[in-house]
N, C-alpha and C positions, 0 to 999 in steps of 0.2 A: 042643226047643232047650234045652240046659242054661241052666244059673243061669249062668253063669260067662260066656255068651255074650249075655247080655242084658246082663248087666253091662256089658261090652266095646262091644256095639251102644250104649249108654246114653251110658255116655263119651265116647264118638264123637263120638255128634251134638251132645253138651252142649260139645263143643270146637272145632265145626263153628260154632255158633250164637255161641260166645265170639269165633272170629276175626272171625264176619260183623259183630259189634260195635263191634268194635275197628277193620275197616275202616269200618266206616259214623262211626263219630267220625274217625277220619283225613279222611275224605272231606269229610264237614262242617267241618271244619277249615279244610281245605284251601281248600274253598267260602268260608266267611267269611274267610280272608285273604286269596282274591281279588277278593272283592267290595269288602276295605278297600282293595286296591288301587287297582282300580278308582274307589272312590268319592271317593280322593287324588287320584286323575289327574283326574276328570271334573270336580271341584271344582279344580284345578289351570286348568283347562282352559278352564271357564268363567270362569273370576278372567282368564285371558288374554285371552279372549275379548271379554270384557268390558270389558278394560284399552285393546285394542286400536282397538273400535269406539269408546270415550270418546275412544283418541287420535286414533283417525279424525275424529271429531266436533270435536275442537279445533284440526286442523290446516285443518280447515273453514272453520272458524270464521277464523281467522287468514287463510285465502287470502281472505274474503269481507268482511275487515275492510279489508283492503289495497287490494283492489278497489271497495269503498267512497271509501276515502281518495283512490284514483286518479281517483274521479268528482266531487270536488268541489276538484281541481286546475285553477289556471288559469296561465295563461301570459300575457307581455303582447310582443306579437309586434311586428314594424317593419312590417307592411304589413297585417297584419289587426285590429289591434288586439287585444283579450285572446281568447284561444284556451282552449280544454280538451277533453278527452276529453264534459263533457256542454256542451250550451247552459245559460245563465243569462240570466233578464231582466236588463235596467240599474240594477241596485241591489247597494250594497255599497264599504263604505269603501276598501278597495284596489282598485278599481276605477274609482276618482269621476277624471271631467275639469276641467277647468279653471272649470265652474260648480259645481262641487260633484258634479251628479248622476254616480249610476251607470254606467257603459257598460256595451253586451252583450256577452255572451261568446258565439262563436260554436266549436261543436264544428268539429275539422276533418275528419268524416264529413258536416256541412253545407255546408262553405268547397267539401270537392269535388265532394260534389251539385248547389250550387247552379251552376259553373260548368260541371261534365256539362250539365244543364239548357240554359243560356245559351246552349250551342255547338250543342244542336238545333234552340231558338229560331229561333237566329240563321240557322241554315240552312232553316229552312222561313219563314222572313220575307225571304230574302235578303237578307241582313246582313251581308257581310264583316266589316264595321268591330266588328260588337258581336263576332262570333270570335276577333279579333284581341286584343281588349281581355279576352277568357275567356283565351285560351292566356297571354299575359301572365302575368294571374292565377294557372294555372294552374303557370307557373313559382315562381313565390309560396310557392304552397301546398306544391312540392317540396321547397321551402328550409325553410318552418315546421316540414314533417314530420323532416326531419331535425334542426331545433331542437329539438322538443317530444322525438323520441324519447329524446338526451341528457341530458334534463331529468329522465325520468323512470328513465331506466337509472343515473343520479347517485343518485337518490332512493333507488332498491332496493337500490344496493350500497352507501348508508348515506352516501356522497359531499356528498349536497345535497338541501336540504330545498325541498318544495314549499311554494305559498301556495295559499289560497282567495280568493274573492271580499273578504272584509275584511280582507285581505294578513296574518290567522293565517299559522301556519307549521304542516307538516302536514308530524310524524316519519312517513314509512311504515313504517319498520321498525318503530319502535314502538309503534303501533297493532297491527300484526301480532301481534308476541311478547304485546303486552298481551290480545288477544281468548283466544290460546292459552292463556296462563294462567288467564283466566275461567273457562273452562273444563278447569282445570286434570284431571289423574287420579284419582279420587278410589276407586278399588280398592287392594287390599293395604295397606289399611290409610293409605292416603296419603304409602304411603313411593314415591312416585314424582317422579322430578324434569325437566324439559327441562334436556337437556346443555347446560351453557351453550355460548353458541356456534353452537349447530348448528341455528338457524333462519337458513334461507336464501331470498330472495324474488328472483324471475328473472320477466323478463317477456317475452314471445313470443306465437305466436296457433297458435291451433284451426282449424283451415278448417272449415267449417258453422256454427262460432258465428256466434250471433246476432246483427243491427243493428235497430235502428228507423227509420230513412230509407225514404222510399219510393219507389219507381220512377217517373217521369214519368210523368204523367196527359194523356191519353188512352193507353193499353198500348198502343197505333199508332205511335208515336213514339217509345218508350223507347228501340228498340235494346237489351234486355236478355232474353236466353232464359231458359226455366225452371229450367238448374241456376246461373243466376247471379243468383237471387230466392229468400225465400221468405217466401210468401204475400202479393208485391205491394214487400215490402222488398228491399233489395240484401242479398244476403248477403256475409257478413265473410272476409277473406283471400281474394277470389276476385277474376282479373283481370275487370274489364267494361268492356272498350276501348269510346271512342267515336272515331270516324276514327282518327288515326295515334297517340293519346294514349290512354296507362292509368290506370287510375281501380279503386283498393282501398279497400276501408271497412273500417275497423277493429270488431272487436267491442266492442259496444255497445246494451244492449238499456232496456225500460221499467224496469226493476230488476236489480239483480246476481244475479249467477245462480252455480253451479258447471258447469263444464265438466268431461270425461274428460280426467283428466293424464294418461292414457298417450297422448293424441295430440298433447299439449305439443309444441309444435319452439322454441326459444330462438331462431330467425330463420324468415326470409323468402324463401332462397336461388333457391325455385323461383316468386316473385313480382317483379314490376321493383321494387317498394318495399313497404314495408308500418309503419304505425304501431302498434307492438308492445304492445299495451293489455289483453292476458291474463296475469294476475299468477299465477305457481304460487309455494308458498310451501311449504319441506320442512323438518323440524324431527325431532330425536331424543330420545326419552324415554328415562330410565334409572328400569329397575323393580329393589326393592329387595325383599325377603320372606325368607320361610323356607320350605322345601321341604317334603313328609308326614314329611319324618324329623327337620325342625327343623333342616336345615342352613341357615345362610346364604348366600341366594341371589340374583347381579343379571347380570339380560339388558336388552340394549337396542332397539327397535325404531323404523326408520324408518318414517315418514307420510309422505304429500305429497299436494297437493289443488291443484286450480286453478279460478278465479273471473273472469268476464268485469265488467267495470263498470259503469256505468248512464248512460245517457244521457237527462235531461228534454227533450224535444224541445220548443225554442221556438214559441206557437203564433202567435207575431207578430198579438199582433188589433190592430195600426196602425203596421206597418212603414215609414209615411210615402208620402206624396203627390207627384204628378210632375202639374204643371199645364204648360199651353199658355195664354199670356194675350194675348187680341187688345185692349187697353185701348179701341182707337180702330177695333175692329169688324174685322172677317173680311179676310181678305186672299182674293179669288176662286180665285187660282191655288193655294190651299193647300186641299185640300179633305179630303184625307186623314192618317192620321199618319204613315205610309210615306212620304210625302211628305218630312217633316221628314229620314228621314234617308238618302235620294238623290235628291232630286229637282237637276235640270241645277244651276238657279237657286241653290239652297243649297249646293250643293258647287262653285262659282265664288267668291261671295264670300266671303273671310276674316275671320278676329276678332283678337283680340291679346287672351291670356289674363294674367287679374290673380289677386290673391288680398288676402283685407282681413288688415293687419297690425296689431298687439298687442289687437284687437278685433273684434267684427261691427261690418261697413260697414255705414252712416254714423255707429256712435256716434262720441259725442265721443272726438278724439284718436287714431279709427282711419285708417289710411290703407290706401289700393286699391294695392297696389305690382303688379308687374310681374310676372308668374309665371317660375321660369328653363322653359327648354324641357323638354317633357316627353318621358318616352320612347312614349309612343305616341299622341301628340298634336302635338308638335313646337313650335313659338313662334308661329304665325299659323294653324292649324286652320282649317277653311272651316267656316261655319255647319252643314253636315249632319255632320262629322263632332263639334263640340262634341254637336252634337241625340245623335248618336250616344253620347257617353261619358256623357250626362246620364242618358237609356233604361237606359245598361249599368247602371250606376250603384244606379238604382233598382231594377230586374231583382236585383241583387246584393243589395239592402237587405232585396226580397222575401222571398228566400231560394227552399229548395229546394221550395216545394207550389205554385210557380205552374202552372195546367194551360197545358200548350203551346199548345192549341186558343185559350185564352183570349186567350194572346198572338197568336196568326196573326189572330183578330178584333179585337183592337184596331189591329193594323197595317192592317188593311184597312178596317176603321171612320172614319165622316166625325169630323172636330176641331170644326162648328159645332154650334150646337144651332138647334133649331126656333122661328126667331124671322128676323127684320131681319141684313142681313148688316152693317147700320151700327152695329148693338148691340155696344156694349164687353163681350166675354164673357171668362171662366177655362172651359177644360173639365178637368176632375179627373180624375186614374184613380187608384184606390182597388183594393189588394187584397182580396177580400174570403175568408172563412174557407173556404169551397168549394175554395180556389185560382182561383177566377174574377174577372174587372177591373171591378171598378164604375166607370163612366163617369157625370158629372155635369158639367152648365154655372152658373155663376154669373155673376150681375154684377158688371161691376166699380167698385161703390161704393169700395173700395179697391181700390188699384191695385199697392200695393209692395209688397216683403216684401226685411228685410235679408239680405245678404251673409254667412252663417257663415265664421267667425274661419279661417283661415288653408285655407280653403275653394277652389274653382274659379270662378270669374267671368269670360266671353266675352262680347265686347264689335265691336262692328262698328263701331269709331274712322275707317277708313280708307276713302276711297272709291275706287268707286261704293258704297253700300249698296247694300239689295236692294232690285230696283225689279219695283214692279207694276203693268204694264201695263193692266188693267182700273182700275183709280183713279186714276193719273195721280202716285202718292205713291212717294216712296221710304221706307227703313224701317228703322232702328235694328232690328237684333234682339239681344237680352242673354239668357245662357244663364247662372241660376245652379244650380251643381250644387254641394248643400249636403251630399251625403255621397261625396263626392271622396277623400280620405285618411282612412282607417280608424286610429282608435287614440289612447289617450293621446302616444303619443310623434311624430306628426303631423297629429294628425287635428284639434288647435286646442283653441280652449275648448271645444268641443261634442265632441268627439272624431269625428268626421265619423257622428254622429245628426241625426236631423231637427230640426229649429226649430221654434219656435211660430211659425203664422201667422193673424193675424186674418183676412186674407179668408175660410179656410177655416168661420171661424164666424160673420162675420157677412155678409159680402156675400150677395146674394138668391139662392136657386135659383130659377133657367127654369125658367117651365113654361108652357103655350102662350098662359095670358091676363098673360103679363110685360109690362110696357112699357120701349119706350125709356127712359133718362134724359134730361133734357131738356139740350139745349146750354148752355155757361155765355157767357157775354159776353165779348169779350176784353179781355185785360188789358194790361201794357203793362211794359216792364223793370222800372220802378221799384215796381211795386202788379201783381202777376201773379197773375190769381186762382187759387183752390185749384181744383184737378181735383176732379170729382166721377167721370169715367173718361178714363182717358187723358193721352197727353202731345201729341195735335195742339193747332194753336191754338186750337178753339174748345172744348177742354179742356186749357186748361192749357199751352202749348207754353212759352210763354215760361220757365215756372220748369224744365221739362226743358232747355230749350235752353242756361239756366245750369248745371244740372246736368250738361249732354255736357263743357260748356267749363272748369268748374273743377274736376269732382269727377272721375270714373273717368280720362281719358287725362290732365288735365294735374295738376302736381307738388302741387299745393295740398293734395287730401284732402278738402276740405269738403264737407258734403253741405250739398244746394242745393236736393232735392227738396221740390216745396208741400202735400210730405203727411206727419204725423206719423206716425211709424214704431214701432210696437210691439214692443219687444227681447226675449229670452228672459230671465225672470230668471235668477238663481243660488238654487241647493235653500238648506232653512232651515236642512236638518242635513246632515254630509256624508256621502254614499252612499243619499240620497235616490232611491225609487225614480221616474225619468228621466219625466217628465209623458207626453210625445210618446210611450210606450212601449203605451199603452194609450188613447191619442187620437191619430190620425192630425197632426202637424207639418207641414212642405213638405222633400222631398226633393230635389225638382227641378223649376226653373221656366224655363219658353225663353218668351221673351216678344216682341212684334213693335210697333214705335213707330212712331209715322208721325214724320216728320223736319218742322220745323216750318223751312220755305225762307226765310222773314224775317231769322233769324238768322245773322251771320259765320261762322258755324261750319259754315254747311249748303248745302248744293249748289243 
């Protein structure tokens, strides 16, 4: 091979090896600009990303702030007294009744618990009357839901401001916008801003969220299938008919929660009603930056989140007492409680309903006036069905964890206790925390207990009384039903809560080695001794006999009875929490007199 062709070979590949250089830097080149690329975008990217889930988290934050705010709203309703999406015990200055204390606030996921409840009762006790007095109610609760829902759809769209228990005022909206800004954006440098504006809060419901209510106990009774439960609670937005009436519980759980907004509905279209308690809350962020090349750059990104409320469920540990009081000993022909509210006897004879005016009867200066006719009680009620609204009454007071079982055995359970059927007794029913009826008999060392302020009072003014054949006595019976009207706005000084009553503390518990009280001597118009039980004569008649003749039927007002009466005070501070709230009061007393025949007044 000549010189001349090596040469040539040489050159070659020395120019072979120069372009493969010049591609491999092109390459590499090429390589690192698009790894800058890249690493602009992916930096880009996660600054988005990032921006994004922080807005997420704020708008979180804001539906969950809202939902908050909606759980420590209250309402003061005409027929239930103060309402909310949670319960509250009886304490709190916007709250406080005419003695100062607190009233309850009852959720209206409990108002229509508790009347589901009642309507089972009633039907497995056979109770017309206590039915009657549920559907009532149950129209009530129709008319609240649609108050309360106005209330709070005013609130969202920024219209009307909510209160709490110490009648604060609680911005929703600005609670909201306020949480979102806590956590405000804090990527790109914190050139991020929420558009002004464009937080918007809407409220509607989820079907599957959450309640805390629970299903009627014994699960034999409920009437509630498995996809209208979950885990023993009613589940929320879902119809759970009982007979010809619908019954929705609004979302409601032990703590606020977040819900999925993409199954938000702003209504209820495909339920007969529904209390709209799911707050979503949508908000837009403007981000603000420079791009990999340093241009100035702004995009905007909607969020939206939505959050159910919380509900404290009241645990009622002494939602008040419903006695039965024979002062002057057992009447034979009453032996049961079912008794009291159909038996022939008690649904024959009538009452004539009062109510004590500017005070609890007998303080000074109150008067027993005349009740106007009620709607589902009417102006002259027979004894079983007063017995009847007294039961509802307290049933209602219960609330929603009384077990059904509990009630079918108090209805079928004897009224005396294990003693003398001439023993002056009280027998007590007592909810107890299980949801089951404690039953208890006392003596009756004291015998009264006042009339709450603007309260129910049934009276058997008119004859024949009730008469019992095995004694040879006829019989005054008085039904006070001391939580009759619910609420500051009719429910009186006490707001239809229970009352203090001293029998409950001191008179003696029965128990098998009790003795009789012994008979008092009689006394005489002028010097009428004091009852130690009772209002016959050899307890006492004479000073009730002045008490039928001036104080309850005729125009005087004065109280006559020969027993000092111990009144409820008034709290020290106002919104005092409510004494009777956490020691059983008297809810409701039916009580049976013997008629003392000596008297003008008496048959």
């Amino acid at each position: 091979m000549s010189k001349r062709t090596i040469t040539a070979i040489f050159n070659q590949r020395r120019a072979t090896r120069r372009e493969r250089g010049n591609t491999l830097v092109l390459v590499l080149a090429l390589l690192l600009g698009l790894v800058l690329v890249i690493l602009f975008f992916g930096l880009g990217y996660t600054r988005m990303l990032g921006s994004h889930q922080e807005q997420k988290t704020a708008i979180e934050a804001a539906a969950l702030a809202a939902a908050k705010a909606l759980s420590r709203a209250v309402v003061d309703d005409p027929n239930f007294g103060f309402i909310g999406i949670s319960d509250a015990a009886p304490k709190g200055k916007g709250t406080a009744a005419g003695d100062k204390y607190g009233l309850t606030v009852r959720s209206l996921n409990s108002i229509l618990a508790t009347i589901r409840l009642d309507m089972i009762i009633a039907d497995q006790i056979n109770a017309p009357q206590i039915k009657q007095f549920a559907r009532r109610d149950y129209d009530l609760a129709m008319d609240a839901v649609d108050r309360f829902n106005n209330v709070l759809k005013d609130a969202a769209d920024q219209a009307g401001m909510l209160k709490d228990i110490d009648g604060n005022l609680i911005d929703l909206y600005a609670e909201a916008v306020n949480a979102y800004q806590d956590n405000q954006i804090r990527m790109q440098g914190g050139q991020s801003t929420l558009v002004q504006g464009s937080m918007k809060l809407s409220l509607g419901c989820v079907e599957g969220a959450p309640t805390n209510i629970p299903c009627p106990l014994p699960a034999e009774f409920a009437n509630v299938s498995s996809s209208q439960q979950r885990n023993g609670f009613y589940a929320a937005y879902t119809n759970i008919p009982y007979g010809d009436l619908d019954f929705v519980f609004s979302a409601a759980a032990d703590s606020i929660g977040l819900v999925d907004h993409k199954k938000f509905k702003s209504n209820a279209t495909d339920l007969p009603y529904a209390l709209l308690t799911v707050v979503k809350a949508e908000a837009d962020q403007r981000f603000d930056g420079k791009n990999q090349y340093g241009k100035l750059t702004s995009h905007t990104v909607h969020a939206a989140a939505c959050a159910h409320p919380s509900c404290t469920r009241d645990p009622k540990p002494a939602p008040g007492a419903l006695a039965v009081s024979f002062p002057d000993g057992m009447l034979p022909e009453l032996t049961k409680f079912s008794q009291l509210l159909s038996d022939p006897g008690m649904s024959t004879v009538t009452m004539t309903l009062h109510t004590p005016a500017i005070d609890d009867y007998p303080a000074p200066n109150s008067r027993l006036l005349p009740m106007p006719p009620q709607a589902v009680l009417g102006s002259a009620p027979s004894i079983a069905l007063a017995c009847n609204r007294a039961y509802y009454d307290w049933l209602r007071a219960c609330g929603p964890q009384v077990s059904v079982q509990a009630a079918i055995d108090m209805a079928k359970g004897g009224l005396s206790p294990t003693a003398s059927r001439t023993m002056g007794f009280m027998t007590v029913y007592r909810l107890s925390q299980d949801g089951g009826i404690e039953q208890k008999s006392y003596l009756m060392e004291n015998v009264y207990v006042p009339n709450s302020h603007q309260q129910l009072v049934g009276i058997t003014t008119t004859k024949p009384d009730l008469q019992s054949p095995s004694t040879g006595y006829t019989y005054n019976v008085i039904v006070s039903d001391q939580v009759y009207n619910l609420g500051k706005q009719k429910g009186g000084k006490h707001g239809g809560e229970p009352i203090t009553d001293q029998r409950l503390t001191t008179n003696t518990l029965i128990t098998a080695q009790t003795q009789e009280l012994p008979p008092i001597p009689p006394g005489n118009l002028i010097n009428p001794p004091k009852p130690q039980y009772g209002w016959e004569g050899k307890a006492g008649g004479w000073g009730y006999g002045i008490w039928k003749m001036l104080g309850a039927p005729g125009p005087f007002g004065r109280h006559n009875k020969p027993e000092a009466l111990s009144f409820m005070p008034s709290a020290a501070n106002l919104g005092d929490l409510r004494p009777t709230y956490q020691s059983n009061g008297i809810a409701a007393d039916i009580s049976f007199h013997k008629i003392v025949k000596a008297l003008p007044d008496d048959n």
